[in-house]
Every structure is written in structure tokens, then in C-alpha cells.
Predicted model as a PDB file, atoms N, CA, C, CB and O in Angstrom, pLDDT in the B-factor column:
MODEL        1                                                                  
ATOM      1  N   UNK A   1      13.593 -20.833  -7.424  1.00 66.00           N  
ATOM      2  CA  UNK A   1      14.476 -19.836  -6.826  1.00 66.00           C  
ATOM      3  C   UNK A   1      15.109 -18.932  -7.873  1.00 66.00           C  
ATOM      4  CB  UNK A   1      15.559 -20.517  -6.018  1.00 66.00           C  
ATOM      5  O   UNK A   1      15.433 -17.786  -7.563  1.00 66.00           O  
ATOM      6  N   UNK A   2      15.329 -19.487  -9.316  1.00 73.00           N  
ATOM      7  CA  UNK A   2      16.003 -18.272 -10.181  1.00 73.00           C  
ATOM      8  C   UNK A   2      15.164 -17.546 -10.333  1.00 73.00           C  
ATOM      9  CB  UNK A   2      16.581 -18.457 -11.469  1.00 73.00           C  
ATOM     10  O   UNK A   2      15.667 -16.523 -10.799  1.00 73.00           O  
ATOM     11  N   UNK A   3      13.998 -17.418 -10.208  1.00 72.00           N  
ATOM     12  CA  UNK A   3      12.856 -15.991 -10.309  1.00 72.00           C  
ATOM     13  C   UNK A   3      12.835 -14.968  -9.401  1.00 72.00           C  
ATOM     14  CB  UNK A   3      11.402 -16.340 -10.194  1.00 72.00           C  
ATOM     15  O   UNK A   3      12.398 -13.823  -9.518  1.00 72.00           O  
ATOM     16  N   UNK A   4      13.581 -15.754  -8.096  1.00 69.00           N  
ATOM     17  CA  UNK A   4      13.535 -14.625  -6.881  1.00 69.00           C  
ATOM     18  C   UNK A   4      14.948 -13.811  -7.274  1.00 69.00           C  
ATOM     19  CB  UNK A   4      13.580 -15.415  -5.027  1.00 69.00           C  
ATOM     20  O   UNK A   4      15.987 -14.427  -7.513  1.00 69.00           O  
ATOM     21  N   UNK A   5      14.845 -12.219  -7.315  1.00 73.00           N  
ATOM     22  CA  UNK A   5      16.076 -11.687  -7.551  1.00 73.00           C  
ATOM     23  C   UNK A   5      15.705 -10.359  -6.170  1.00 73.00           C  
ATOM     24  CB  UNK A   5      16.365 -11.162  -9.500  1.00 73.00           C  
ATOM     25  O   UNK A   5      14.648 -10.088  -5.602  1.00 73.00           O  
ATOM     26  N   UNK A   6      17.269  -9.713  -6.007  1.00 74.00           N  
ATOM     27  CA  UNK A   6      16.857  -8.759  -4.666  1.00 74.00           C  
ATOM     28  C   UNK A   6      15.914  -8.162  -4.914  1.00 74.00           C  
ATOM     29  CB  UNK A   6      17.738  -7.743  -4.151  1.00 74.00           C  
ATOM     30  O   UNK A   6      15.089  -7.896  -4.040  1.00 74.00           O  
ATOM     31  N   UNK A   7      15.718  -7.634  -6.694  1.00 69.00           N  
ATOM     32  CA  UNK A   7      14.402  -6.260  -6.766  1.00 69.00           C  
ATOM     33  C   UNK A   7      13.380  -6.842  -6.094  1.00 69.00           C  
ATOM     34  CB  UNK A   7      13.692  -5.723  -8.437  1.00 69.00           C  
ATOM     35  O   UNK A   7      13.105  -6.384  -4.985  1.00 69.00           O  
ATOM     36  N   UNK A   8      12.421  -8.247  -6.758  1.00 75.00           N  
ATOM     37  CA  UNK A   8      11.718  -8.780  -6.595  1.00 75.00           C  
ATOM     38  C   UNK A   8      11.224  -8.742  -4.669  1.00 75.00           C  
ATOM     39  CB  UNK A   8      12.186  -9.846  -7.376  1.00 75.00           C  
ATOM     40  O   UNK A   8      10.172  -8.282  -4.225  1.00 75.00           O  
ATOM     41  N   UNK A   9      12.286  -9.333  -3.909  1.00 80.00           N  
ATOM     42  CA  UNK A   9      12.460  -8.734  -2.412  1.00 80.00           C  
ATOM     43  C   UNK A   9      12.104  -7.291  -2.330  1.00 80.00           C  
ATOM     44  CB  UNK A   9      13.980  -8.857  -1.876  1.00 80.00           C  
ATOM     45  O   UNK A   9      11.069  -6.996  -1.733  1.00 80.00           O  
ATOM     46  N   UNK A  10      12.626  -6.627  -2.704  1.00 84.00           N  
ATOM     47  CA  UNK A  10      12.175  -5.666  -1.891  1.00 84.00           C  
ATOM     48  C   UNK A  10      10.891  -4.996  -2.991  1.00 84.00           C  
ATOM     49  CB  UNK A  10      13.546  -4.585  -1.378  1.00 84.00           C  
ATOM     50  O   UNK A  10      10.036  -4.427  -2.313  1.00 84.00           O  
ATOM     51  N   UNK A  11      10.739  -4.972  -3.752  1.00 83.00           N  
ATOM     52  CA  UNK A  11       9.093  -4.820  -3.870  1.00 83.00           C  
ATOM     53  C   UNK A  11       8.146  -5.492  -3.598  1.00 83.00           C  
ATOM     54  CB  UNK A  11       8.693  -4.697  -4.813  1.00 83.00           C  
ATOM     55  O   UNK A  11       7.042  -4.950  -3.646  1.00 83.00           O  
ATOM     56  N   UNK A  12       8.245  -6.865  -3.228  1.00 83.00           N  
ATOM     57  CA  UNK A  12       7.373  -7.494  -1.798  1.00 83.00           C  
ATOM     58  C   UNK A  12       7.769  -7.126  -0.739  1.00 83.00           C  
ATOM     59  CB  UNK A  12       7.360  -8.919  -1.517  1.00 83.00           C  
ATOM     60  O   UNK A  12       6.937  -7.432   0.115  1.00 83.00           O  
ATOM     61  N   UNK A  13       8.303  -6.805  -0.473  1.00 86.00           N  
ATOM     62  CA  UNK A  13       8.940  -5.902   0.821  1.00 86.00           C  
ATOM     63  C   UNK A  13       8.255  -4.664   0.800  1.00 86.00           C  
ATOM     64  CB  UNK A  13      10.616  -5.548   0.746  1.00 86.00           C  
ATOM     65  O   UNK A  13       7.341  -4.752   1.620  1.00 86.00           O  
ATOM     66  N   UNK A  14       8.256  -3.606   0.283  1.00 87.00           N  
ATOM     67  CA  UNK A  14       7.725  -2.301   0.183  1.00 87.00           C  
ATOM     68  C   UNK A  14       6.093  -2.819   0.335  1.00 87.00           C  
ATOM     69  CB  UNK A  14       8.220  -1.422  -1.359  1.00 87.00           C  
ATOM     70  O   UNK A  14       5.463  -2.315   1.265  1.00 87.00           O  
ATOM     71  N   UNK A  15       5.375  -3.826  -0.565  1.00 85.00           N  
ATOM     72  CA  UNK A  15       4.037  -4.217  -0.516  1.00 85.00           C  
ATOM     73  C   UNK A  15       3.795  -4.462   1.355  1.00 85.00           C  
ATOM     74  CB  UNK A  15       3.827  -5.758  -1.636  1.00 85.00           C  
ATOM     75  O   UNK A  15       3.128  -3.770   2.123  1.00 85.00           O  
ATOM     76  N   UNK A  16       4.642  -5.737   1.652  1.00 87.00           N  
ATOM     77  CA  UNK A  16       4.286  -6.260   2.837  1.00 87.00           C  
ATOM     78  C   UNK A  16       4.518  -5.077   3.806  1.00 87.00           C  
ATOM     79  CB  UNK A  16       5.070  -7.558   3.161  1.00 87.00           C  
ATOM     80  O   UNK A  16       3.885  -5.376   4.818  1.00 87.00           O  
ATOM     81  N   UNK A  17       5.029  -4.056   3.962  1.00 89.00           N  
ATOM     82  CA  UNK A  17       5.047  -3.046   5.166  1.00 89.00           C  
ATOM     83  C   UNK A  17       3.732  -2.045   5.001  1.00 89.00           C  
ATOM     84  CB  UNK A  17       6.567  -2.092   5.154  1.00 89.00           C  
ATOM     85  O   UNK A  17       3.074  -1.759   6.002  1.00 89.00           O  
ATOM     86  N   UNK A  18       3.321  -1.435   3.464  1.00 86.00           N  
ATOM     87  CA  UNK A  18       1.815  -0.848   3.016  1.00 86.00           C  
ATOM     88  C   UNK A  18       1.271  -1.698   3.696  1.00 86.00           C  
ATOM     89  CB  UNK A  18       1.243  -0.794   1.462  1.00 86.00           C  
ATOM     90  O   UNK A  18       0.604  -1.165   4.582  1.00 86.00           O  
ATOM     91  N   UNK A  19       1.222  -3.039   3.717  1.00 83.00           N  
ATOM     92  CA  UNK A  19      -0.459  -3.757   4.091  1.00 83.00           C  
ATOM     93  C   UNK A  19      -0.408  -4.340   5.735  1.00 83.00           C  
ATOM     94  CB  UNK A  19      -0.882  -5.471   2.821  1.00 83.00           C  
ATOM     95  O   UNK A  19      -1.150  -5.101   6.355  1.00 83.00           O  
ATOM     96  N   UNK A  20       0.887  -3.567   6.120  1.00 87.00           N  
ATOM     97  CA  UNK A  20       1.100  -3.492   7.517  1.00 87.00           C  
ATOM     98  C   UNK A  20       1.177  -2.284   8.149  1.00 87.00           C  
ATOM     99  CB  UNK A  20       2.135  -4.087   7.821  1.00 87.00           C  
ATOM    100  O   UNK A  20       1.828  -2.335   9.193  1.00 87.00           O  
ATOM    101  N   UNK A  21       0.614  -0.940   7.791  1.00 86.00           N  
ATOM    102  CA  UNK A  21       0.235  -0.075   7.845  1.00 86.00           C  
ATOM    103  C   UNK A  21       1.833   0.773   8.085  1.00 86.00           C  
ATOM    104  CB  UNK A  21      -0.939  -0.146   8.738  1.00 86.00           C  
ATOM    105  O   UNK A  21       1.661   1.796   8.747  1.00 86.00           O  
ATOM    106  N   UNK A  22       2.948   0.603   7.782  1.00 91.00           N  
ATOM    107  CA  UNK A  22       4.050   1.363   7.647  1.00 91.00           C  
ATOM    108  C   UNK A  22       3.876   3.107   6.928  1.00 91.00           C  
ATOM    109  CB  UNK A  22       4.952   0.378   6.763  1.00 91.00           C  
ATOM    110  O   UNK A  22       3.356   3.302   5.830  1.00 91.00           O  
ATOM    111  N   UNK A  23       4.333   4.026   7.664  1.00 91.00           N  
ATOM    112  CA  UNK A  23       4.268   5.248   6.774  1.00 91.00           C  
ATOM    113  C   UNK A  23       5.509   4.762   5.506  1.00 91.00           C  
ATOM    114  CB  UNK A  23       4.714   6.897   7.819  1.00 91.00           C  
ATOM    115  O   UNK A  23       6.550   4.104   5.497  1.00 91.00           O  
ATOM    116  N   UNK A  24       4.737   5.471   4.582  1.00 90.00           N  
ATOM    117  CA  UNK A  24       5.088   5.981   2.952  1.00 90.00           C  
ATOM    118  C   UNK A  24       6.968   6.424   3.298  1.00 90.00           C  
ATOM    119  CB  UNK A  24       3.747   7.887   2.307  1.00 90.00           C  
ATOM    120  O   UNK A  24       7.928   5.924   2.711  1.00 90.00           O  
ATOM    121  N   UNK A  25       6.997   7.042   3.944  1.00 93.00           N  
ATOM    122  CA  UNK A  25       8.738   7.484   4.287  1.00 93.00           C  
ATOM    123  C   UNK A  25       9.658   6.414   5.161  1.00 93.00           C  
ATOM    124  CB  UNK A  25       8.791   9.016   5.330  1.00 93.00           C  
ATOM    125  O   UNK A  25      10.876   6.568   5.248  1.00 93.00           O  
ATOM    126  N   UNK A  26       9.025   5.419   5.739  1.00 93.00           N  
ATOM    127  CA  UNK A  26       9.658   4.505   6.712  1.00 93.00           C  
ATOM    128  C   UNK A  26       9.861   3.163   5.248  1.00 93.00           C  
ATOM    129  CB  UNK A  26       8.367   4.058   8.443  1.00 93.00           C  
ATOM    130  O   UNK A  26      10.961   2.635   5.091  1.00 93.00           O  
ATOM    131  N   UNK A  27       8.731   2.814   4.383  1.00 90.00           N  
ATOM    132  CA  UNK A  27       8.873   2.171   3.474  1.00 90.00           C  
ATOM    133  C   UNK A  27      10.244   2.509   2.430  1.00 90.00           C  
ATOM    134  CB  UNK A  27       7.643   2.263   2.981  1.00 90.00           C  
ATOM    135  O   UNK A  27      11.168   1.776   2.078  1.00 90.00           O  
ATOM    136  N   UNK A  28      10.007   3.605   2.188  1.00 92.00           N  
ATOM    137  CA  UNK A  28      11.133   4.432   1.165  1.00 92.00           C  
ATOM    138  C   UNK A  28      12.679   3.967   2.194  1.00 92.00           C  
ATOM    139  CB  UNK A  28      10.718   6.752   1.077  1.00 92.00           C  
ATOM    140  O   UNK A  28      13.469   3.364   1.469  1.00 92.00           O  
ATOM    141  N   UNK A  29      12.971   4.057   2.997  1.00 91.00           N  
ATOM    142  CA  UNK A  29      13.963   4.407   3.670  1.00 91.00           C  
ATOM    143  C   UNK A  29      14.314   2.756   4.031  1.00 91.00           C  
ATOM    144  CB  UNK A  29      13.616   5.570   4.883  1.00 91.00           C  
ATOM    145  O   UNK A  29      15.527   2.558   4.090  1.00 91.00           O  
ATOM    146  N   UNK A  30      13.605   1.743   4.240  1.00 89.00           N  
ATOM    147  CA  UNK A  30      14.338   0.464   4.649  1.00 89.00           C  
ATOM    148  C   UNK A  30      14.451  -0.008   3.390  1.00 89.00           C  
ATOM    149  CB  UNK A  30      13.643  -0.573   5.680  1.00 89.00           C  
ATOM    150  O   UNK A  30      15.448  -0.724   3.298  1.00 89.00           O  
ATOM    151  N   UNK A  31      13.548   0.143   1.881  1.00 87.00           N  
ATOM    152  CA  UNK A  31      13.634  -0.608   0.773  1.00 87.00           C  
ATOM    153  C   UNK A  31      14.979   0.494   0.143  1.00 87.00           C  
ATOM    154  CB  UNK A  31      11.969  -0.793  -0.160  1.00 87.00           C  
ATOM    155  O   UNK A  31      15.335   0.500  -1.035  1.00 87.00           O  
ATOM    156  N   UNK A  32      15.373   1.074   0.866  1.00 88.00           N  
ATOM    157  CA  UNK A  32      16.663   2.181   0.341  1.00 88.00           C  
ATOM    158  C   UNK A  32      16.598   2.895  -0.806  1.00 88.00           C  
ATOM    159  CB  UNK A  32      17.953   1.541   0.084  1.00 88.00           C  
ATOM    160  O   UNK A  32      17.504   3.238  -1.564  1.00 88.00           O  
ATOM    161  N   UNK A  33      15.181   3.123  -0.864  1.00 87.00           N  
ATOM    162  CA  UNK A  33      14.495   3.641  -2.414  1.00 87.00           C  
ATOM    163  C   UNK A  33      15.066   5.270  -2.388  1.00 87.00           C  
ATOM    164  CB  UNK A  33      12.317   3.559  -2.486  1.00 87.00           C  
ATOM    165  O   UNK A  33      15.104   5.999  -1.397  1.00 87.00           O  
ATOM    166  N   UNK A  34      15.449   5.571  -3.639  1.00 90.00           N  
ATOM    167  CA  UNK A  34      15.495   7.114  -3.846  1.00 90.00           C  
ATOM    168  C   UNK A  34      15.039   7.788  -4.532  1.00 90.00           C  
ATOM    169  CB  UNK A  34      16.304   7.554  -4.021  1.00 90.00           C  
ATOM    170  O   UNK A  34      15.345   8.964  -4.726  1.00 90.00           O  
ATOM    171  N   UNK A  35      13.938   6.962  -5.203  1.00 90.00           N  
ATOM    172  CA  UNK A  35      12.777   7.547  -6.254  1.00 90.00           C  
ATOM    173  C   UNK A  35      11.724   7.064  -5.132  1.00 90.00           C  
ATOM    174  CB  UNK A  35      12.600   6.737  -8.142  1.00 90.00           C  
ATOM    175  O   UNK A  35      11.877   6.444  -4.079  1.00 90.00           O  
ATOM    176  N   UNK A  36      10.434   7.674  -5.873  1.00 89.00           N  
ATOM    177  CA  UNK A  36       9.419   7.236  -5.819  1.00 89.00           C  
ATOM    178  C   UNK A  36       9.126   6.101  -6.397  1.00 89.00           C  
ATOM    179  CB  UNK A  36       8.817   7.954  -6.072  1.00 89.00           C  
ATOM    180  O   UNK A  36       7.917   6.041  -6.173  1.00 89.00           O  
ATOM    181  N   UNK A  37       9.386   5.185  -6.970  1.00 84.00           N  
ATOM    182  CA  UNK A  37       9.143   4.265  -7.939  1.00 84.00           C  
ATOM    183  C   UNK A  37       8.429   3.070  -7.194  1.00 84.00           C  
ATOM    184  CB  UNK A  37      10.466   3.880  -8.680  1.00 84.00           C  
ATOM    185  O   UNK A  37       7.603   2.443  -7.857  1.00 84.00           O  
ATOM    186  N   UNK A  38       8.639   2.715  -5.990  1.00 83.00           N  
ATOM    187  CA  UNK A  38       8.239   2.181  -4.684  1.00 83.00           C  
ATOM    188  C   UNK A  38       6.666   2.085  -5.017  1.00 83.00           C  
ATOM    189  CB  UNK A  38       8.685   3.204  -3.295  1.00 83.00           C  
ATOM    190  O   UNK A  38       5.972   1.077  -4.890  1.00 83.00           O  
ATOM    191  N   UNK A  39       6.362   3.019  -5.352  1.00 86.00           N  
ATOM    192  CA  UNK A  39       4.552   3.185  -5.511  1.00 86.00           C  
ATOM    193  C   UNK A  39       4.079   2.537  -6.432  1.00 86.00           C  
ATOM    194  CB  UNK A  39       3.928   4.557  -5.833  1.00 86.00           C  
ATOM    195  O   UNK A  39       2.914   2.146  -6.504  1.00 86.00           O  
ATOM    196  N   UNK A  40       4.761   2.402  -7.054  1.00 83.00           N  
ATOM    197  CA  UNK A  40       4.174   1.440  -8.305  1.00 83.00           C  
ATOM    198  C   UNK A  40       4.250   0.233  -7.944  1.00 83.00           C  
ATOM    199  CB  UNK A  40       4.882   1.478  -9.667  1.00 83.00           C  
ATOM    200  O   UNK A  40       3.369  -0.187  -8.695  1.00 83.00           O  
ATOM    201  N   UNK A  41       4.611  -0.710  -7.372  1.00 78.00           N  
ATOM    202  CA  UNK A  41       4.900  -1.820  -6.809  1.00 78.00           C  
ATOM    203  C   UNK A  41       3.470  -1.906  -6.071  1.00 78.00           C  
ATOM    204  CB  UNK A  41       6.286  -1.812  -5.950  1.00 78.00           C  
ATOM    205  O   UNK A  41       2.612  -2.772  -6.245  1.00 78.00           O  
ATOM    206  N   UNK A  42       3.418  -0.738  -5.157  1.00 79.00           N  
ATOM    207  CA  UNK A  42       2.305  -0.930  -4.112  1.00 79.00           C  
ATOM    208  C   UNK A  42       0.976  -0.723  -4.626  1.00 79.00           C  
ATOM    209  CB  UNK A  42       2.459  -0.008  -2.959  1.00 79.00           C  
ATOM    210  O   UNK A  42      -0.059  -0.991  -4.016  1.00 79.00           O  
ATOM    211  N   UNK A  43       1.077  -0.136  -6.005  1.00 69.00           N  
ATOM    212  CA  UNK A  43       0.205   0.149  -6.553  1.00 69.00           C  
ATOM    213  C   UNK A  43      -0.294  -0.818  -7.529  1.00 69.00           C  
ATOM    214  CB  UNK A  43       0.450   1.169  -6.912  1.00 69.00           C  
ATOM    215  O   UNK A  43      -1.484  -0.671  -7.807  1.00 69.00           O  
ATOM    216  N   UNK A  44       0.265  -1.685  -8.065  1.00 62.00           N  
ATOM    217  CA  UNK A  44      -0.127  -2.926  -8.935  1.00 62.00           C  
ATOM    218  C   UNK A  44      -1.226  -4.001  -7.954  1.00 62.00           C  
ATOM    219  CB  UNK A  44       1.500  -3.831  -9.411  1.00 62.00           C  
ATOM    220  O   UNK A  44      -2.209  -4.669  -8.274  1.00 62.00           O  
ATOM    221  N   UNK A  45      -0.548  -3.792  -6.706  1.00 66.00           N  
ATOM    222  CA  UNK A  45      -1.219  -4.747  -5.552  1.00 66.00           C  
ATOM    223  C   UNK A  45      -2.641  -3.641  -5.239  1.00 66.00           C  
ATOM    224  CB  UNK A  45       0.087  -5.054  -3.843  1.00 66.00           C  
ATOM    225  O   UNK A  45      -3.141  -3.905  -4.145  1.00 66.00           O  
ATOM    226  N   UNK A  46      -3.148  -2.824  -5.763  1.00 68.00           N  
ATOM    227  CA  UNK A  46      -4.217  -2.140  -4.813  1.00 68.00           C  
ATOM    228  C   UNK A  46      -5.192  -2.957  -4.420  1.00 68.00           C  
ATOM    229  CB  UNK A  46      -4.907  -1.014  -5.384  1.00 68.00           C  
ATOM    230  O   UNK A  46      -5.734  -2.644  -3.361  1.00 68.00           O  
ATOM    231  N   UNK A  47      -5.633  -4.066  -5.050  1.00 72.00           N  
ATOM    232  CA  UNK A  47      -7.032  -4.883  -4.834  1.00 72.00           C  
ATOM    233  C   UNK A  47      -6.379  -5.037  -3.464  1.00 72.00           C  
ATOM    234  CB  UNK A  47      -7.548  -6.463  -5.889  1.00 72.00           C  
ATOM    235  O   UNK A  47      -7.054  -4.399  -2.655  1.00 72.00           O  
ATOM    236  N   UNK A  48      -5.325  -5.634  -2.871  1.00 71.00           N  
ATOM    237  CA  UNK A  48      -4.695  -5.969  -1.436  1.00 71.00           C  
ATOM    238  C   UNK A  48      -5.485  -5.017  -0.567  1.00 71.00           C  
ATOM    239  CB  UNK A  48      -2.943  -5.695  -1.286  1.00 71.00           C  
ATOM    240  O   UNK A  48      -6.469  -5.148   0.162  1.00 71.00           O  
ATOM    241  N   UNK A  49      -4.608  -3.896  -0.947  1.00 68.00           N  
ATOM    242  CA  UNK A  49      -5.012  -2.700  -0.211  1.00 68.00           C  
ATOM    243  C   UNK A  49      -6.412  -2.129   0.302  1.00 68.00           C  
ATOM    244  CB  UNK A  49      -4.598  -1.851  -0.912  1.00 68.00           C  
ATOM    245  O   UNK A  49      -6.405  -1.616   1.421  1.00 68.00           O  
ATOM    246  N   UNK A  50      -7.405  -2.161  -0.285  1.00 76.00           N  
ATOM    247  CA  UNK A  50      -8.674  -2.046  -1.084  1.00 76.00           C  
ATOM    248  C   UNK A  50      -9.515  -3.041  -0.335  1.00 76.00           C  
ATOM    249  CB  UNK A  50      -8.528  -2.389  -2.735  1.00 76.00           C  
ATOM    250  O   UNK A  50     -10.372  -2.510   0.372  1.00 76.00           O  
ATOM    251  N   UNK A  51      -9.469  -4.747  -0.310  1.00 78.00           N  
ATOM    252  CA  UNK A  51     -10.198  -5.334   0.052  1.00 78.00           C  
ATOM    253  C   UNK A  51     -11.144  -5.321   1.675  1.00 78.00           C  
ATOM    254  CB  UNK A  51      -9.544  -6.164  -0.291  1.00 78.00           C  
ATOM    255  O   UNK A  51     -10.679  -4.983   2.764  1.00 78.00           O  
ATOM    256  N   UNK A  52     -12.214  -5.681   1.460  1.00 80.00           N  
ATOM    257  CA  UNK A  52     -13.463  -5.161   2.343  1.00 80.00           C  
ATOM    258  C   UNK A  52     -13.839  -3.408   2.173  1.00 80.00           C  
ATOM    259  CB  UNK A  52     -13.016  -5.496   4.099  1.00 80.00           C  
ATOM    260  O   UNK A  52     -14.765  -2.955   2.846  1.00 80.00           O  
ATOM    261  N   UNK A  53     -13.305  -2.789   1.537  1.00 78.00           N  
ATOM    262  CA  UNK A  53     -13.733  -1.419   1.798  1.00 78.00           C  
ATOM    263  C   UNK A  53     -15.303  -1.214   1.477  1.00 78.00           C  
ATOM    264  CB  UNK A  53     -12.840  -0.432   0.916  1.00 78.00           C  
ATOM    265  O   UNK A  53     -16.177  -0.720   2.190  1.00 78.00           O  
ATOM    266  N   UNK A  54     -15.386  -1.809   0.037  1.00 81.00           N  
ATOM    267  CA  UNK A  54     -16.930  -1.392  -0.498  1.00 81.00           C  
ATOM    268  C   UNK A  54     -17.654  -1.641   0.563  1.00 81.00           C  
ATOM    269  CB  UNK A  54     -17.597  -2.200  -1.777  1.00 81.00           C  
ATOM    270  O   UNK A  54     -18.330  -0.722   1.024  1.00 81.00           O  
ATOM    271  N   UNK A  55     -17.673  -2.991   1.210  1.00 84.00           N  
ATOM    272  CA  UNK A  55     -18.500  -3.522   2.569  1.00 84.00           C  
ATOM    273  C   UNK A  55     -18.704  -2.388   3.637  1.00 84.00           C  
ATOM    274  CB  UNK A  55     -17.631  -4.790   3.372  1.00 84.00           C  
ATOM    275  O   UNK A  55     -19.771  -2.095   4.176  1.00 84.00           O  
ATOM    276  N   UNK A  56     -17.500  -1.818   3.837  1.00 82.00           N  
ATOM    277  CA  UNK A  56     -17.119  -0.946   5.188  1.00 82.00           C  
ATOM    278  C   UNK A  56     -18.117  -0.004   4.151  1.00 82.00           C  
ATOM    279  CB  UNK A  56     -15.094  -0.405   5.798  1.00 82.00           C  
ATOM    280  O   UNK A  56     -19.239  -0.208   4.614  1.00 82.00           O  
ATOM    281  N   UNK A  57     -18.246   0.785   3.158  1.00 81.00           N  
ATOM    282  CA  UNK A  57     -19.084   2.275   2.907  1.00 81.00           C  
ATOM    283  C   UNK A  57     -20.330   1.608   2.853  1.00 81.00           C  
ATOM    284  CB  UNK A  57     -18.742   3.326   1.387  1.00 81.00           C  
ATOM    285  O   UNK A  57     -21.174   2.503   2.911  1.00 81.00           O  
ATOM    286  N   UNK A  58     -20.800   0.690   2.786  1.00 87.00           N  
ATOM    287  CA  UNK A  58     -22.138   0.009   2.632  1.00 87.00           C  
ATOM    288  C   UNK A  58     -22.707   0.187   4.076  1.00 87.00           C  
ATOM    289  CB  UNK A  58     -22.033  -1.651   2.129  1.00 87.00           C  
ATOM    290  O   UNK A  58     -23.927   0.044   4.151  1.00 87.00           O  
ATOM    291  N   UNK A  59     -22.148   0.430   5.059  1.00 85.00           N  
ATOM    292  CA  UNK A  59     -22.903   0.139   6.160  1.00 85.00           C  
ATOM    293  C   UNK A  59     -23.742   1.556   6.706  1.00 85.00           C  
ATOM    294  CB  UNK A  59     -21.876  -0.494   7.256  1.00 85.00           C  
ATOM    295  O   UNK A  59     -23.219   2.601   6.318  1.00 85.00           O  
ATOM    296  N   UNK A  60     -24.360   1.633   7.131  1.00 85.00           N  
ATOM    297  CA  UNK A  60     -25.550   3.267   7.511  1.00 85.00           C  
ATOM    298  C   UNK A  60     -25.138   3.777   8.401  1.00 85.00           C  
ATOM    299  CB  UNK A  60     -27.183   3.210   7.990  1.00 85.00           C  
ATOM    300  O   UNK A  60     -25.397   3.386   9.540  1.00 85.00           O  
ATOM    301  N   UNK A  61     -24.376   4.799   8.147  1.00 82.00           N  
ATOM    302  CA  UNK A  61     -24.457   5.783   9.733  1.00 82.00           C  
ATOM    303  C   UNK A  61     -24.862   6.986   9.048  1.00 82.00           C  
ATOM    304  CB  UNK A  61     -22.778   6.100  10.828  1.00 82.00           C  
ATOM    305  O   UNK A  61     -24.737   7.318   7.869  1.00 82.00           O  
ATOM    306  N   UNK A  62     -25.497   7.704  10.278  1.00 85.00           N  
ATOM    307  CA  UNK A  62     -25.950   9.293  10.247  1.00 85.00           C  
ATOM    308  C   UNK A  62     -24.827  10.060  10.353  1.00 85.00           C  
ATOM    309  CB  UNK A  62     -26.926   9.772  11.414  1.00 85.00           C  
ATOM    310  O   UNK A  62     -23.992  10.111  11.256  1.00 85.00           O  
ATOM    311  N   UNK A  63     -24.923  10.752   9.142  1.00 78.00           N  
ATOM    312  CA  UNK A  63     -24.033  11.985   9.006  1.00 78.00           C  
ATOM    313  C   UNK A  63     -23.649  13.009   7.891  1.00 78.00           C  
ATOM    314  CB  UNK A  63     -23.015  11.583   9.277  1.00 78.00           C  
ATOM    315  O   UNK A  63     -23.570  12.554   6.750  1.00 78.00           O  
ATOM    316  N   UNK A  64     -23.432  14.168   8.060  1.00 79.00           N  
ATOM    317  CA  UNK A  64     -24.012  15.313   7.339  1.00 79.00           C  
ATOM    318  C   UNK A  64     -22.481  15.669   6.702  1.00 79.00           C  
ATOM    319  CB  UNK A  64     -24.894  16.629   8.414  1.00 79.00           C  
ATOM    320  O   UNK A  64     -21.540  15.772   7.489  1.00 79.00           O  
ATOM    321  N   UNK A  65     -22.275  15.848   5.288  1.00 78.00           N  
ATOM    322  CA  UNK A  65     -21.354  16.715   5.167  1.00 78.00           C  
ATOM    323  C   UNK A  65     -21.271  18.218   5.408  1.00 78.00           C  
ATOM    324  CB  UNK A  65     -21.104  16.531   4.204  1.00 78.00           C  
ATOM    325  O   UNK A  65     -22.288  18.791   5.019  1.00 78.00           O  
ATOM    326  N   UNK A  66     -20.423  18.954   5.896  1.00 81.00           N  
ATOM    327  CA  UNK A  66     -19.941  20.352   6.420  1.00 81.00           C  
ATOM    328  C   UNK A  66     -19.590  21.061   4.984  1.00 81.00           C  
ATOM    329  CB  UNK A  66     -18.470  20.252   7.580  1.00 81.00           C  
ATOM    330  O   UNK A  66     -18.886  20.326   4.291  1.00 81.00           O  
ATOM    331  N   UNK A  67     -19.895  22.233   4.414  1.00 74.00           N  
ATOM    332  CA  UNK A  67     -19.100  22.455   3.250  1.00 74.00           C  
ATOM    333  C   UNK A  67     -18.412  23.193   3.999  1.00 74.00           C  
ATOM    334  CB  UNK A  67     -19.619  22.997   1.931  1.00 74.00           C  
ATOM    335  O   UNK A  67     -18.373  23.459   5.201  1.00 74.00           O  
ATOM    336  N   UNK A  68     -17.753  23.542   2.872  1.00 60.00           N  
ATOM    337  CA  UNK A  68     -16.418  24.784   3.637  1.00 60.00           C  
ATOM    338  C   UNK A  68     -16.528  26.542   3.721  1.00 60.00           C  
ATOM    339  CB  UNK A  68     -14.877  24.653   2.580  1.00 60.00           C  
ATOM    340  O   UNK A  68     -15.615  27.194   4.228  1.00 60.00           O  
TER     341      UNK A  68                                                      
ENDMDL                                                                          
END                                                                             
């Protein structure tokens, strides 16, 4: 328990609402953040974030890119 301190909370906090699909401004606003700094937290965790994707682009569908 002396390792758990509030920061520690709420940057598992800010993580656990990202990987619960929370918008970016609803995160900022309950972790009472007034920087951006929030992102870095969520950002150390990306493998979280990230996992199964390669699988998901691996799979074949038909379709054309549009240029602009």
C-alpha cells in the first residue's frame, strides 16, 4: 500500500476510462487534469490500447482508396 499514492490513482484512472472507450475531454475533466500530461500515462500503456489490431488489418476485404 505505500506505493499506491493519489497520482498513481488517477493515472490508472485516466488509463482505465481510454481502454473503456471514454472521450479524451471526459478523461481530462474527472482526473481534474489541466495539462495535457494525462497522455503520457495513456501513452506508456499503448500495447493495452493496440492489442489485436495487427490481427484486425490482416483480415481481406475489398476496397479501393479515393484520393482527394
Amino acid at each position: 500500500m505505500d506505493r499506491v499514492s493519489p497520482h498513481s490513482i488517477r493515472a490508472s484512472g485516466a488509463m482505465a476510462l481510454q481502454l473503456n472507450s471514454a472521450d479524451v475531454l471526459t478523461i481530462k475533466k474527472m482526473g481534474r487534469w489541466s495539462s495535457d500530461t494525462f497522455l503520457t500515462y495513456i501513452h506508456s500503456q499503448i500495447s493495452s490500447l493496440s492489442a489485436g489490431l495487427s490481427e484486425l488489418m490482416t483480415r481481406h476485404h475489398d476496397f479501393a482508396n479515393v484520393g482527394h
